[in-house]
FIDREN-329655 format. One line per 8 residues: for each residue x, y, z of N, C-alpha, C. Coordinates in nm, 4 decimals, decimal comma. Atoms other than C-alpha are relative to their C-alpha. Example, Ala and Ser with C-alpha at 12.3 -4.5 7.8 and 13.67 -1.06 7.14 Angstrom:
# FIDREN-329655
0,0890/-0,1190/0,0000/1,2300/-0,4500/0,7800/0,0900/0,1200/0,0000; -0,0820/-0,1190/-0,0060/1,3670/-0,1060/0,7140/-0,0770/0,1090/0,0730;
***
This chain:
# FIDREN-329655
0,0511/-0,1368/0,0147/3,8242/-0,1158/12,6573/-0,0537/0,0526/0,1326; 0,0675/-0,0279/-0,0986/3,6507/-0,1317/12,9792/0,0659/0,0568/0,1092; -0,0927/-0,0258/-0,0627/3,9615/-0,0974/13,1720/0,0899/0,1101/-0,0298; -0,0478/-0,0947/0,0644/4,1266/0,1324/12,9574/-0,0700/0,1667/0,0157; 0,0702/-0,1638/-0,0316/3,8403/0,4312/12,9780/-0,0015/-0,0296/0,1668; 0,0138/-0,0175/-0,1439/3,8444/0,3589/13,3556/0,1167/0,0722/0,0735; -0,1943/-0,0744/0,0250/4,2382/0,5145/13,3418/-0,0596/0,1138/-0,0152; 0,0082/-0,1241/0,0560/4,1007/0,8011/13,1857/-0,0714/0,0938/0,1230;
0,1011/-0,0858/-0,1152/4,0044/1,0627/13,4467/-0,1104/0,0553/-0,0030; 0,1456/-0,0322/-0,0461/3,7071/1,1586/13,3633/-0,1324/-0,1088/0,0326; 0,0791/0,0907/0,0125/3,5685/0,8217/13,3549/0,0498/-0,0598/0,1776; 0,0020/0,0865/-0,0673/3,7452/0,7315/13,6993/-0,0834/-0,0020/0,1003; 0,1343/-0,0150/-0,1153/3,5542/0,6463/13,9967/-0,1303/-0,0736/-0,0082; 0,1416/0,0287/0,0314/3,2427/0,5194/13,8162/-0,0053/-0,1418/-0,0014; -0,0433/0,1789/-0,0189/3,1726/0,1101/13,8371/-0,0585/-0,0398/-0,1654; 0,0252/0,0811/0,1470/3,1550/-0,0878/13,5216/-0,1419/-0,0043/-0,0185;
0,1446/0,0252/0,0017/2,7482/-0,1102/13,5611/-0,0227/0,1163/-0,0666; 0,0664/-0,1165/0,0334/2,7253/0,2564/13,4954/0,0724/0,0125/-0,1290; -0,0450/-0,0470/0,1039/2,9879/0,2715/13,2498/-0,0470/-0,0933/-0,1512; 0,0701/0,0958/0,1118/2,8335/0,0041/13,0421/-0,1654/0,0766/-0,0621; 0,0892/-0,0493/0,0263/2,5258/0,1751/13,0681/-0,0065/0,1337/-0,1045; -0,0606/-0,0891/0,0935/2,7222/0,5150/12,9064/0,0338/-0,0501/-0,1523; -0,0370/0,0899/0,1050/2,8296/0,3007/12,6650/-0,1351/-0,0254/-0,1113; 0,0847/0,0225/0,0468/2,5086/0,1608/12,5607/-0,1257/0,0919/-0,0768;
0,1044/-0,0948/0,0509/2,3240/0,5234/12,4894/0,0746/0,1149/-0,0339; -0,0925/-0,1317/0,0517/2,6217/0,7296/12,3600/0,0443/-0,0123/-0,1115; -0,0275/0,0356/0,1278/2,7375/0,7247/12,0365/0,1768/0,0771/0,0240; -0,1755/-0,0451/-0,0201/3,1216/0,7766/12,0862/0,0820/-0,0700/-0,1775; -0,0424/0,0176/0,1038/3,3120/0,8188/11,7420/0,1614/-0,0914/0,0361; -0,1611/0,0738/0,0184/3,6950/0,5893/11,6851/0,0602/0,0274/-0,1141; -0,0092/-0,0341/0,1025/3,9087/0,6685/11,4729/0,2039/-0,0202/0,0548; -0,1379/0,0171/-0,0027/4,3141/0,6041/11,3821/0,0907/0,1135/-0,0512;
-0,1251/-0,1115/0,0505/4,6356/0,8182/11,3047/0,1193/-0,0761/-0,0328; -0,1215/0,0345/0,0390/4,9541/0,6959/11,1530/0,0763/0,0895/0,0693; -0,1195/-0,0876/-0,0336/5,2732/0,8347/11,2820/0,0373/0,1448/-0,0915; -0,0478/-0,1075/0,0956/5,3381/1,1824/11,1997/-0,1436/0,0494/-0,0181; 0,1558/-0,0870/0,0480/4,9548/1,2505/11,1107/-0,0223/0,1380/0,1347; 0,0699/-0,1133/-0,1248/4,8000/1,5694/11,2903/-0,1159/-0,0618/0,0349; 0,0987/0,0329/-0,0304/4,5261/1,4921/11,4548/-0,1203/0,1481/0,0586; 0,0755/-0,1002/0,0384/4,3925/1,8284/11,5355/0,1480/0,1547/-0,0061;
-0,1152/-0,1138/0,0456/4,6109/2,1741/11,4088/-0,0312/0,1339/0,1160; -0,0018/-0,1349/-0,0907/4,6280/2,5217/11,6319/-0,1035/0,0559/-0,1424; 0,0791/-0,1094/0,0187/4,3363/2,7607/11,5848/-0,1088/-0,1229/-0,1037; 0,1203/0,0355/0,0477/4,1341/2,4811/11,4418/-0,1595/-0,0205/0,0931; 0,1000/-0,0151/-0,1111/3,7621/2,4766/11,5993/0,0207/-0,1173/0,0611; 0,0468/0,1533/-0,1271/3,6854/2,2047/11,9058/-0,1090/0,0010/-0,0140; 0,0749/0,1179/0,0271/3,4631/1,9979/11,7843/-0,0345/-0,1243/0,0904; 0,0649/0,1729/-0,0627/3,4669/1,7006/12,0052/0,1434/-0,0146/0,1080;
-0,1281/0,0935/-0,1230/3,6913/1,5623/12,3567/0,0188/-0,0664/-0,0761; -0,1064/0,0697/0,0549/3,9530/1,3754/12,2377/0,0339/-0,0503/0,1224; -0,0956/0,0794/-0,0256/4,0672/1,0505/12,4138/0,1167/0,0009/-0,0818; -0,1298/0,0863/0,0230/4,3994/0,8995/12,3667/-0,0018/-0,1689/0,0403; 0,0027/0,1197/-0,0248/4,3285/0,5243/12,3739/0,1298/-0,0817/-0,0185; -0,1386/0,0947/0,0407/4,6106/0,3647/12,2360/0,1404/0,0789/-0,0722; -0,1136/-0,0599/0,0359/4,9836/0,4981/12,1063/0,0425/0,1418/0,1164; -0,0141/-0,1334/-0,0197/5,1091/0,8075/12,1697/0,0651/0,1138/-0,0656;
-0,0062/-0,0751/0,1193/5,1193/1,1690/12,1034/0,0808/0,1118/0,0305; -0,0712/-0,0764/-0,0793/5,2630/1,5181/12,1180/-0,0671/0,1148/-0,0200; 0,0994/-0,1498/-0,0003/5,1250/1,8666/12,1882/0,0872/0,0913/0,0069; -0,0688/-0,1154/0,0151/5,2928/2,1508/12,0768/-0,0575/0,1282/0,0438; 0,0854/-0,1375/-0,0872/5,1524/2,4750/12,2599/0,1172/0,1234/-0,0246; -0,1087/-0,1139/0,0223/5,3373/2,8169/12,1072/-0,1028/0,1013/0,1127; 0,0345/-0,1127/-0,1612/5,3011/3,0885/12,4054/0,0572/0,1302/-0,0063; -0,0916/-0,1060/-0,0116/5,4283/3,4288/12,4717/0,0324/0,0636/-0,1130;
0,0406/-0,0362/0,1427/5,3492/3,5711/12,1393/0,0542/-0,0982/-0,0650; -0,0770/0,1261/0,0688/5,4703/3,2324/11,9873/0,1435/0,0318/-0,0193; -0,2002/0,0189/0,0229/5,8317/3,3005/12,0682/0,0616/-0,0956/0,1164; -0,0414/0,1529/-0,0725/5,8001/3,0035/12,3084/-0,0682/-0,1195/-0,0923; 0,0980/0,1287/0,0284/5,6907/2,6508/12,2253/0,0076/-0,1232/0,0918; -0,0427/0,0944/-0,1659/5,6280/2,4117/12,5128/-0,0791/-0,1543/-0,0577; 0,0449/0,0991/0,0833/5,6436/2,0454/12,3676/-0,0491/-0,0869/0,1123; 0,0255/0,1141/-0,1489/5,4617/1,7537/12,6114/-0,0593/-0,1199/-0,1238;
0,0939/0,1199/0,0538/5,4064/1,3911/12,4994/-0,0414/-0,0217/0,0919; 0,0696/0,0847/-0,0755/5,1660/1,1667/12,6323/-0,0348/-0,1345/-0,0326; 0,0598/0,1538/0,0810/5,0950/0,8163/12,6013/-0,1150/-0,0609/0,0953; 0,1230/0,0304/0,0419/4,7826/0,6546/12,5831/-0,0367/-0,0741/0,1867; 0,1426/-0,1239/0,0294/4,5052/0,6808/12,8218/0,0349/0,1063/0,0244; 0,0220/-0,1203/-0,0215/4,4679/1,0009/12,8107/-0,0711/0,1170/-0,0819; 0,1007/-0,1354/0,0570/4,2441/1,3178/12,7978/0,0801/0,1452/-0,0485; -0,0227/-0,1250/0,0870/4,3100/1,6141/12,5657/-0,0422/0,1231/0,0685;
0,0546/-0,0844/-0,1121/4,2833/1,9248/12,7639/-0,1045/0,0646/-0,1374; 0,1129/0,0064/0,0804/3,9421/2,0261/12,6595/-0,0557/0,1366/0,0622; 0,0761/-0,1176/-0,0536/3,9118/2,4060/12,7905/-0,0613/0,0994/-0,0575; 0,1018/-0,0803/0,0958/3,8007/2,5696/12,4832/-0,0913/-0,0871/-0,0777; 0,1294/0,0770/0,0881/3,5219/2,3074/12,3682/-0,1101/0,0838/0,0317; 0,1332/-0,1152/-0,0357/3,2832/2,5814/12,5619/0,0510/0,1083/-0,0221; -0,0176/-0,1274/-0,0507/3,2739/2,9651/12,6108/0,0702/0,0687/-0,1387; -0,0294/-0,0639/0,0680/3,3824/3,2347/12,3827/0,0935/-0,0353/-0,1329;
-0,1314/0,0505/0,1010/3,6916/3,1194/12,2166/-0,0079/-0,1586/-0,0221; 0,0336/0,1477/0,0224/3,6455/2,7341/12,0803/0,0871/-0,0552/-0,0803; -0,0801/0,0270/0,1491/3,9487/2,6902/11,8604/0,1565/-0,0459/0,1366; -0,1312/0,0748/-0,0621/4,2571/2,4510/11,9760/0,1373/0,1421/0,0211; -0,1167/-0,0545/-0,0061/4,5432/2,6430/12,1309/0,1650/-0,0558/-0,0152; -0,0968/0,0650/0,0095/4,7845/2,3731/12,0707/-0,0408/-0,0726/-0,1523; -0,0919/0,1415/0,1789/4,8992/2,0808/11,7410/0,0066/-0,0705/0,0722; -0,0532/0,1551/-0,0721/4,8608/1,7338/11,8418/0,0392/-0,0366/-0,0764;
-0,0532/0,0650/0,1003/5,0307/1,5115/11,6333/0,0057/-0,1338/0,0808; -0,0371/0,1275/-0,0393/5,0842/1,1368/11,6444/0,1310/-0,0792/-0,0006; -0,1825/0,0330/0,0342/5,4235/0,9964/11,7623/-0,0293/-0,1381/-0,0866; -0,0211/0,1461/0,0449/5,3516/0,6271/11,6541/-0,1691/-0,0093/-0,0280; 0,1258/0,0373/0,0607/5,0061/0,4698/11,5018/-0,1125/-0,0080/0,1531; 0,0546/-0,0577/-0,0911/4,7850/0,6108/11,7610/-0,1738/-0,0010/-0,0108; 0,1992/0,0179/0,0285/4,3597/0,5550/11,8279/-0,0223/0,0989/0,1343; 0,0836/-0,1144/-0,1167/4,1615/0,8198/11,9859/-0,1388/-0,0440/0,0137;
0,1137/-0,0032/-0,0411/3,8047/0,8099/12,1069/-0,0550/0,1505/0,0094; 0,0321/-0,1050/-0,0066/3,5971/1,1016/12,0503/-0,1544/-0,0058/-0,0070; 0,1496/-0,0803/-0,0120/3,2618/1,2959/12,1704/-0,0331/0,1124/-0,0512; 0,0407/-0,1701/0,0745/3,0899/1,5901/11,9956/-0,1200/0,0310/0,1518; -0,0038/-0,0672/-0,1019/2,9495/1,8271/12,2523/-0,1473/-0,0205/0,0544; 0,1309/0,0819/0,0210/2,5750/1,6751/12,2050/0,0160/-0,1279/0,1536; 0,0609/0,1508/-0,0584/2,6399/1,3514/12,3394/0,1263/0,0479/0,0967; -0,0711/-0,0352/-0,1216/2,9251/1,5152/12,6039/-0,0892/0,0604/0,1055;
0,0938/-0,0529/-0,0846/2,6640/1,6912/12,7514/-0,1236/-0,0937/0,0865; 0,0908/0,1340/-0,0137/2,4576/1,3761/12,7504/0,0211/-0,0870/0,1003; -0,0676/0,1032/-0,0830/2,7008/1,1833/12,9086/0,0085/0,0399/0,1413; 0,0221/-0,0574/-0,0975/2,7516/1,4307/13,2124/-0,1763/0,0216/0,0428; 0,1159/0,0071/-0,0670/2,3956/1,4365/13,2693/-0,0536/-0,1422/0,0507; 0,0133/0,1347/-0,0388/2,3728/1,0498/13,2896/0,0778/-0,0327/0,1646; -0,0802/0,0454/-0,0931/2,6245/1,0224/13,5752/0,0410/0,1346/0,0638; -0,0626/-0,1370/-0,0921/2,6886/1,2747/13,8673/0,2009/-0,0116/0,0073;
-0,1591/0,0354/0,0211/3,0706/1,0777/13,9020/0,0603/0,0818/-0,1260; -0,0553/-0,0196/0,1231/3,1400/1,2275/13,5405/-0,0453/0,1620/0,0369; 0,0043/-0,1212/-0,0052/3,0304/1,5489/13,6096/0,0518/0,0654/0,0767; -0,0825/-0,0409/-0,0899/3,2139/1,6359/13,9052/0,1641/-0,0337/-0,0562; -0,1303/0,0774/0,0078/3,5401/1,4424/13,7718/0,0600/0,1528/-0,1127; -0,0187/-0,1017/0,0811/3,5057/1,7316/13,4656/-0,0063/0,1427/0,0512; 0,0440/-0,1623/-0,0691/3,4169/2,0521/13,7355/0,1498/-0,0050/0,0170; -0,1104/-0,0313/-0,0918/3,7479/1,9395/13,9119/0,1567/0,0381/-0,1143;
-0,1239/-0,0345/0,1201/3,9634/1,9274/13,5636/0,0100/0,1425/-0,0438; 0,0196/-0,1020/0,0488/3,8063/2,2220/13,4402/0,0538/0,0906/0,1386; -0,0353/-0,0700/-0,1222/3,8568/2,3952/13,8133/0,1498/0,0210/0,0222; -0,1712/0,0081/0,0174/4,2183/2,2961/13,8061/0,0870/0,0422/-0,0679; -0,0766/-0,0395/0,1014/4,3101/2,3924/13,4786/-0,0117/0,1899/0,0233; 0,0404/-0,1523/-0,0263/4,1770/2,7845/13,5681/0,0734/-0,0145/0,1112; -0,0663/-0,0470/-0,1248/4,3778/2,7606/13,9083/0,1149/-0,0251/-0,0358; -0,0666/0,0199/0,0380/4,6584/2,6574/13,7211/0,0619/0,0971/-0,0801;
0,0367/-0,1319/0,0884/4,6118/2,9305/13,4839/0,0578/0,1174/0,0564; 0,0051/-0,1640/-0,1212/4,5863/3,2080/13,7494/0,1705/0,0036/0,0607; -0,1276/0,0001/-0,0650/4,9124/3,0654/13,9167/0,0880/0,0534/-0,0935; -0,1024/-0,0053/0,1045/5,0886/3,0891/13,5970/-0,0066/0,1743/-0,0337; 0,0548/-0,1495/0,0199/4,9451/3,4666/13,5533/0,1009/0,0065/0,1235; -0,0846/-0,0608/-0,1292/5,1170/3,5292/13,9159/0,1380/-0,0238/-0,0062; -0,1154/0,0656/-0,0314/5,4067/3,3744/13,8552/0,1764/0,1224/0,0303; -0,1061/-0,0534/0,0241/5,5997/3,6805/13,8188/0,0160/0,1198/0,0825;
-0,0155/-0,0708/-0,1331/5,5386/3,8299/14,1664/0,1007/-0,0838/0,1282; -0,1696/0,0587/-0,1040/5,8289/3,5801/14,3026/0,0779/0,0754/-0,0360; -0,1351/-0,0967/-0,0174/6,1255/3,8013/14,4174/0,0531/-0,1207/-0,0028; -0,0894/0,0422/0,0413/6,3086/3,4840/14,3843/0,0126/-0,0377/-0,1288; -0,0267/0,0224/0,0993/6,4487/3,4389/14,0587/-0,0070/-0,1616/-0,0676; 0,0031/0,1396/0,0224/6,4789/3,0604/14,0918/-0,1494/-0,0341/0,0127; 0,1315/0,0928/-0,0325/6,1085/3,0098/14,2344/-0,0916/0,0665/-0,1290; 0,1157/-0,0153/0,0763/5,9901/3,2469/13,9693/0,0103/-0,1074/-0,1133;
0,0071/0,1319/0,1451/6,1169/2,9953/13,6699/-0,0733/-0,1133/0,0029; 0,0615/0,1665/-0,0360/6,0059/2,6689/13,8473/-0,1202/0,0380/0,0118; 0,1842/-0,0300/0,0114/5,6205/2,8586/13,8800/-0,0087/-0,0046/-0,1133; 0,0048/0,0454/0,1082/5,6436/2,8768/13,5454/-0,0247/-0,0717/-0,0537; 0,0142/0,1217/0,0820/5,7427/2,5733/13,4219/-0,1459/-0,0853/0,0637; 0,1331/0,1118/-0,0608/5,4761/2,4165/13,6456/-0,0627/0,0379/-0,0274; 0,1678/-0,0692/0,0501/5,1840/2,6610/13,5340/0,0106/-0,0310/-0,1303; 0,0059/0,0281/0,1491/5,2905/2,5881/13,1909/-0,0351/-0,1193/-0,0524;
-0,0072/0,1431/0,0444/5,3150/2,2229/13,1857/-0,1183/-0,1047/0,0538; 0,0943/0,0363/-0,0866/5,1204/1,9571/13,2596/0,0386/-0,1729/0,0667; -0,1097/0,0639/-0,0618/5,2140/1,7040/13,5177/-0,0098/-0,1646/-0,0629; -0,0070/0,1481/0,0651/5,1006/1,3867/13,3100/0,0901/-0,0312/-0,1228; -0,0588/-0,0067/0,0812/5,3065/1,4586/13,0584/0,1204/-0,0533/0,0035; -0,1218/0,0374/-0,0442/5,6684/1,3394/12,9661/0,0882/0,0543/-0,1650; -0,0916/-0,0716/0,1021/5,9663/1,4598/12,7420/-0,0230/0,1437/-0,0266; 0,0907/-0,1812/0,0187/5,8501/1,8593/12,7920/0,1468/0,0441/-0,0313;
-0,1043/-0,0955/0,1085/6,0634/2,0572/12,5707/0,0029/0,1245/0,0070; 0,0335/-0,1780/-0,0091/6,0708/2,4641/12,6218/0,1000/0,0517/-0,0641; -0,1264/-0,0428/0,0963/6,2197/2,6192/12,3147/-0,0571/0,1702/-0,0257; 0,0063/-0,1272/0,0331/6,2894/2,9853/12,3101/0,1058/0,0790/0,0152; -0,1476/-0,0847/0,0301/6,5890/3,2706/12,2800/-0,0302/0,0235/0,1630; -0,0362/-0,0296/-0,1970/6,7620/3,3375/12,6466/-0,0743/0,1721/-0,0024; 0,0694/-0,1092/0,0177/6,6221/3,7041/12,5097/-0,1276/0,0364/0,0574; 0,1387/-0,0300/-0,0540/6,3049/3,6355/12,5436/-0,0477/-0,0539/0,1053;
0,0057/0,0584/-0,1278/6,3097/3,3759/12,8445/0,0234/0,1603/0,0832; -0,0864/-0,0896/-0,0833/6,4821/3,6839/12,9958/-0,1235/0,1362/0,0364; 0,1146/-0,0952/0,0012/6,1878/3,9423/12,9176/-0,1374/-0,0641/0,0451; 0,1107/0,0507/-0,0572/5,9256/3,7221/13,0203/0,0130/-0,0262/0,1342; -0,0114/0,0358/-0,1231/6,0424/3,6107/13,3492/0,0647/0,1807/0,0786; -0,0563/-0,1377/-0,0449/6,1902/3,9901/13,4150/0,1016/-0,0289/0,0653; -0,1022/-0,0004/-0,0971/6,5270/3,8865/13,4435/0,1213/0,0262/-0,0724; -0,1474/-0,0282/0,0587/6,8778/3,9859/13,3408/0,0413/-0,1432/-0,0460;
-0,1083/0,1589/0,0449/7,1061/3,6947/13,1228/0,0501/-0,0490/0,1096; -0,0484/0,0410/-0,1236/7,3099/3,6747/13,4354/-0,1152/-0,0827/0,1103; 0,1196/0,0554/-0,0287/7,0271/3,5806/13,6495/-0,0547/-0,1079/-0,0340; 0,0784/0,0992/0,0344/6,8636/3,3806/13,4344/0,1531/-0,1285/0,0057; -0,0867/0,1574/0,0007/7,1790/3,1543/13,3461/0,0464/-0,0752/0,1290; -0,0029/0,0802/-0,1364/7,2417/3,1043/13,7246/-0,1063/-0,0763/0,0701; 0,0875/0,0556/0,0043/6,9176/3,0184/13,7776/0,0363/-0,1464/-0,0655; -0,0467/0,1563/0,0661/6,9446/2,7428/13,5278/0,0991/-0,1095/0,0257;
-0,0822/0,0431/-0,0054/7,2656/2,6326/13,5740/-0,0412/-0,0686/0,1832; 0,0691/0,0760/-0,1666/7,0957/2,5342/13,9938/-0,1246/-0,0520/-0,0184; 0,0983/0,1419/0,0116/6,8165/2,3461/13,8224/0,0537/-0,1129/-0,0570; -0,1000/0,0752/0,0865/7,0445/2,1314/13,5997/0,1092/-0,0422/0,1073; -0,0815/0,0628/-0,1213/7,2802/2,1025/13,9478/-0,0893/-0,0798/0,0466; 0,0772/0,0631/-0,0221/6,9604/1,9724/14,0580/-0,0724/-0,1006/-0,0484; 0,0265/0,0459/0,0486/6,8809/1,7649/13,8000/-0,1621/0,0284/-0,0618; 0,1464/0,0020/0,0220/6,5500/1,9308/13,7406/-0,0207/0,0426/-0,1269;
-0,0020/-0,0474/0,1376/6,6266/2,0412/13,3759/0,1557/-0,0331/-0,0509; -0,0896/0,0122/0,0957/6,8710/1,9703/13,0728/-0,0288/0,0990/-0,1038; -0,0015/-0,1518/0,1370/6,9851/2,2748/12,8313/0,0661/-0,0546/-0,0899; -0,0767/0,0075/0,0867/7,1236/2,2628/12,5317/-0,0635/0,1358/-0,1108; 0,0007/-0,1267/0,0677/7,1341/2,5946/12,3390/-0,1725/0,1054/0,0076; 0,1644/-0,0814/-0,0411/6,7580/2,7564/12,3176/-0,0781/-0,0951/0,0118; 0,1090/0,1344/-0,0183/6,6092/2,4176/12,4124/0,0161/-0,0562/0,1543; -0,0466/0,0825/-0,1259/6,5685/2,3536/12,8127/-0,1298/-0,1130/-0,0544;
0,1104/0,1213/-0,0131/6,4067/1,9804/12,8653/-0,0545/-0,0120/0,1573; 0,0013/0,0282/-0,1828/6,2317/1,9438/13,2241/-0,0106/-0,1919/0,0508; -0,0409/0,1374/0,0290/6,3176/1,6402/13,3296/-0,0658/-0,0671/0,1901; 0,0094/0,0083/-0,1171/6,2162/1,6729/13,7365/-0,0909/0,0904/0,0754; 0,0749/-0,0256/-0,0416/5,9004/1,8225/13,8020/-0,0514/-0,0007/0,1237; -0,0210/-0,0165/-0,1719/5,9102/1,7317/14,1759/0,0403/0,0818/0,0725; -0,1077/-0,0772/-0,0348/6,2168/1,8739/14,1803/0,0168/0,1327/0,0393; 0,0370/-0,1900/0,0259/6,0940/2,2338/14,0787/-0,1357/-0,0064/0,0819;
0,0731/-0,0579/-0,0567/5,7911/2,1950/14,3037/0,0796/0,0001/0,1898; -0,0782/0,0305/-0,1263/6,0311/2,0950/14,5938/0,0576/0,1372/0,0037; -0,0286/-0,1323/-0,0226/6,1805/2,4615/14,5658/-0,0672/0,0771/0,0578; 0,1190/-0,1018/-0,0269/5,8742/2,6032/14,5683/-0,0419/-0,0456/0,1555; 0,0915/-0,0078/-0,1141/5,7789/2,4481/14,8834/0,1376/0,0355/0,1302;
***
């Protein structure tokens, strides 16, 4: 276990002395999922960070008035993006589900708050997630001031996705790909058809997979 939350980024950095010490005055809930179970649904409240200790899972995120859906697994450690547990809006924007018999670790916002006050390492490790995920955000907001057609898709996919992830799925009509990115069919399918030369995506009808996330930031640079 000790080794396992030390994976997890918000825990890295810190030495086993301190994290034992977290340990010893936190009350951290456990809890299992069978395959197939939800583990938390869209628009339900956030309640509590969510580890990923063991298995793994998948996050469905509908976007763009839900006429996208951008699928990402993850397997185990890993942190649940956790940007509406504060501030105005507090309700999951994504569906996790469990691919295979899957254990999470979870904090309610009590003893999260607790925990960041115990350890400066943990509180900075969470400024820089939280900092990242809003600059990530913003990029993805800009994305559609590239005059190139190719760099605007690959900003996209990268503001959309997230890079720990694997098997990312982006299912939506070439219609509406086409109105969101502000681009003609033509356009767009050439586009595609020079990430897929590139190996940085696989299509198959209204389902691209990204498969080369490098790949599409290697354009960009």
């Amino acid at each position: 276990m000790y080794e396992l939350m030390l994976q997890l980024p918000i825990f890295q950095g810190i030495s086993r002395s301190q994290l034992t010490k977290i340990l010893e005055k936190t009350s951290f809930r456990f809890d299992r999922f069978a395959k197939g179970e939800v583990i938390f649904e869209l628009e339900q409240k956030t309640e509590h960070i969510i580890f990923i200790i063991s298995g793994e899972v998948r996050l469905k995120t509908p976007t763009f008035g839900g006429k996208m859906m951008i699928q990402e697994d993850f397997y185990a450690p890993q942190t649940m993006p956790f940007q509406n547990f504060f501030g105005a809006d507090t309700f999951y924007r994504s569906e996790l589900v469990a691919l295979h018999p899957t254990g999470i670790m979870m904090l309610d916002k009590t003893n999260f708050l607790s925990v960041l006050q115990q350890n400066m390492v943990l509180l900075v490790n969470v400024l820089n997630i939280l900092s990242s995920n809003a600059q990530k955000q913003h990029k993805g907001l800009d994305f559609s001031s590239e005059t190139d057609p190719l760099h605007r898709i690959a900003s996209w996919m990268l503001a959309y996705t997230d890079r720990p992830a694997h098997n990312i799925v982006l299912n939506a009509k070439v219609s509406d790909w086409c109105n969101m990115l502000h681009l003609d069919q033509s356009e767009f399918w050439r586009c595609i058809a020079n990430l897929e030369g590139r190996k940085c995506v696989e299509v198959e009808k209204d389902r691209i997979k990204l498969i080369d996330r490098y790949g599409l930031r290697a354009i960009l640079n």
